[in-house]
TIMIRO-991271 format. One line per field, with one value per residue (C-alpha): residue in one letter; x, y, z. Coordinates in pm, whole numbers. Example, Ala and Ser with C-alpha at 12.3 -4.5 7.8 and 13.67 -1.06 7.14 Angstrom:
% residues 2
res	a / s
px	1230 / 1367
py	-450 / -106
pz	780 / 714
END
This chain:
% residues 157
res	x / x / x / x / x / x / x / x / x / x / x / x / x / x / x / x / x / x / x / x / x / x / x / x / x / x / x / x / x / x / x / x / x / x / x / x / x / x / x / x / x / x / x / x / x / x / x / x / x / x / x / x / x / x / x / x / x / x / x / x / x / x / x / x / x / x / x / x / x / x / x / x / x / x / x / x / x / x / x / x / x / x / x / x / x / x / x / x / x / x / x / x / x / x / x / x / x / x / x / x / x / x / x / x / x / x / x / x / x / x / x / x / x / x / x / x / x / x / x / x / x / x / x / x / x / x / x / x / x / x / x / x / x / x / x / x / x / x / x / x / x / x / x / x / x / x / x / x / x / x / x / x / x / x / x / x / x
px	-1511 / -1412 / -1397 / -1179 / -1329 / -1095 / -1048 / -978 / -676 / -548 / -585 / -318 / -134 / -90 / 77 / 289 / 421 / 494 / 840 / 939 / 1086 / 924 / 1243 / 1175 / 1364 / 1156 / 874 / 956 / 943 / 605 / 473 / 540 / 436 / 98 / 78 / 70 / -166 / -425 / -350 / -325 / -292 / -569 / -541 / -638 / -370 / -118 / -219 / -184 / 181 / 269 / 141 / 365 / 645 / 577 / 621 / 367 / 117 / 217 / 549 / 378 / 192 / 484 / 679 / 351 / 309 / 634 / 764 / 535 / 498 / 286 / -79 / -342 / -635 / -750 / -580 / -782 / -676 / -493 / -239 / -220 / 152 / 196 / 582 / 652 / 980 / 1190 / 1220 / 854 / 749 / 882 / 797 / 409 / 369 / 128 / -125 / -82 / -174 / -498 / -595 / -582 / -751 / -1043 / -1060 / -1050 / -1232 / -993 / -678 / -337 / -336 / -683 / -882 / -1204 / -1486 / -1537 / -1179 / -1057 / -840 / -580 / -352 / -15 / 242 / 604 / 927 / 1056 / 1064 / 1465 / 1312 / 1339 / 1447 / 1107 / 925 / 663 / 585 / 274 / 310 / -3 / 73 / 411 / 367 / 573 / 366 / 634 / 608 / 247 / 18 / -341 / -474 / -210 / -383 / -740 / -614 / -494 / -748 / -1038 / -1393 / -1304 / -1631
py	-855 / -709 / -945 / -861 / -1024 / -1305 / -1082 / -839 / -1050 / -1239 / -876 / -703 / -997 / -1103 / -749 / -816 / -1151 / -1013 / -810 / -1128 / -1470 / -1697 / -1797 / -1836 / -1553 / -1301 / -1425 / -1084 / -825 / -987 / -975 / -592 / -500 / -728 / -556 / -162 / -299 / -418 / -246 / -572 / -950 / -1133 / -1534 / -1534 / -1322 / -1527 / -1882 / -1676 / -1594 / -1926 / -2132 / -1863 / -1932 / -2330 / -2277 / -2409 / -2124 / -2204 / -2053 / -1748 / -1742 / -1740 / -1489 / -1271 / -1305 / -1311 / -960 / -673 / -454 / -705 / -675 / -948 / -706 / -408 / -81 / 258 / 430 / 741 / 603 / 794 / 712 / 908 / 894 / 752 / 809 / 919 / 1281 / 1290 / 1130 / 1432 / 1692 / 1601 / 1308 / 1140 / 1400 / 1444 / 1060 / 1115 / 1401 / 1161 / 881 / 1146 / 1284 / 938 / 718 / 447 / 315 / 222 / -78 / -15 / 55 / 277 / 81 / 324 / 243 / 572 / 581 / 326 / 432 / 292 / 425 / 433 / 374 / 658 / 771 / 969 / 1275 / 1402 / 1764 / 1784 / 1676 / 1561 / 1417 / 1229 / 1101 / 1079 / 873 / 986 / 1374 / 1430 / 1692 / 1807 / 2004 / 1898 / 2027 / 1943 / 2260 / 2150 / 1744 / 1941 / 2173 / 1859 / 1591 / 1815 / 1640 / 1287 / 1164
pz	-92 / -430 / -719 / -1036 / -1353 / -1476 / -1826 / -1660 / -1473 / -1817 / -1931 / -1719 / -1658 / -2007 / -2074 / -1733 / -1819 / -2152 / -1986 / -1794 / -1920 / -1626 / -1454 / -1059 / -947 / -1125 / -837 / -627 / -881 / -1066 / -723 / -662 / -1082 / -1000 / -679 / -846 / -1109 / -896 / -567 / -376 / -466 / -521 / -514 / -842 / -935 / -702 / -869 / -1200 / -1124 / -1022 / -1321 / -1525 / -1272 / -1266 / -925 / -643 / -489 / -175 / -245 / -446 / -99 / 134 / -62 / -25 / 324 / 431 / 295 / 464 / 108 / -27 / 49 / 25 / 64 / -128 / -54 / -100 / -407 / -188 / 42 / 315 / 543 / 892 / 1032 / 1366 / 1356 / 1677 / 1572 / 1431 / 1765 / 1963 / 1727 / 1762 / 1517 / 1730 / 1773 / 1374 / 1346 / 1579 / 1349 / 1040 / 1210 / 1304 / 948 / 762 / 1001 / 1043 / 1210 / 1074 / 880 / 708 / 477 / 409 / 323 / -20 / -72 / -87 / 166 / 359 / 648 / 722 / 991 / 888 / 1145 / 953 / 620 / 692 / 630 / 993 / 923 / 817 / 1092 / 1140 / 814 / 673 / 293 / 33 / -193 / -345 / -211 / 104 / 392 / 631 / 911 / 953 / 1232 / 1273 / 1061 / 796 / 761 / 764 / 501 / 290 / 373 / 415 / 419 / 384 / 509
END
């Protein structure tokens, strides 16, 4: 498992805290900043926010575990996001999934072991004109067939 130095926490959190005012309700939007700066949230991170909060961890936790966007494991530093949306479905989304699972080595929901890559599926990402359409990160692939992930992911391996 991946440790963060504590300086490295007080670091980055320091500077986070710095744009709040550590009322309760900011809880949600510390969560998501904390999230993008260390890719995931640690429980060192999450007792962190809840001394700043004076708020129990449990709560910290809940919050965490209760909204899906909020990951308590690393994520790989590309983020790769395959559509399984109804019109994505039908235009060949599946076999575009397969053909990312191949290339990266790993199923929706995880992670690469060199942390490069994580996979997610998507109900839809309403950009069905473009079917079918895998996301990297913020860049948006649409239209994708098998030679199109190979041409994008290459050799992942």
């Amino acid at each position: 498992m991946i440790t963060i130095a504590e300086t490295e926490i007080k670091e980055k959190l320091s500077k986070l805290f710095s744009h709040y005012s550590g009322k309760k309700d900011e809880l949600i939007p510390i969560l998501q900043e904390a999230q993008e700066r260390f890719r995931y949230l640690p429980p060192e991170v999450m007792l962190e926010i809840a001394r700043f909060l004076r708020i129990p961890e449990s709560t910290v936790f809940g919050v965490s575990t209760f909204y899906a966007l909020f990951r308590l494991a690393p994520a790989g530093k590309r983020m790769v996001k395959v559509c399984r949306g109804t019109a994505c479905h039908v235009r060949g989304g599946a076999r575009i999934l397969r053909e990312v699972e191949r290339r990266l080595g790993i199923k929706p929901g995880e992670t690469r072991a060199d942390l490069e890559y994580t996979l997610e599926t998507i109900a839809c990402f309403g950009s069905c004109a473009l079917a079918p359409v895998m996301v990297i990160d913020k860049n948006v692939y649409g239209r994708m067939t098998t030679t199109k992930v190979g041409q994008i992911l290459g050799d992942t391996k």
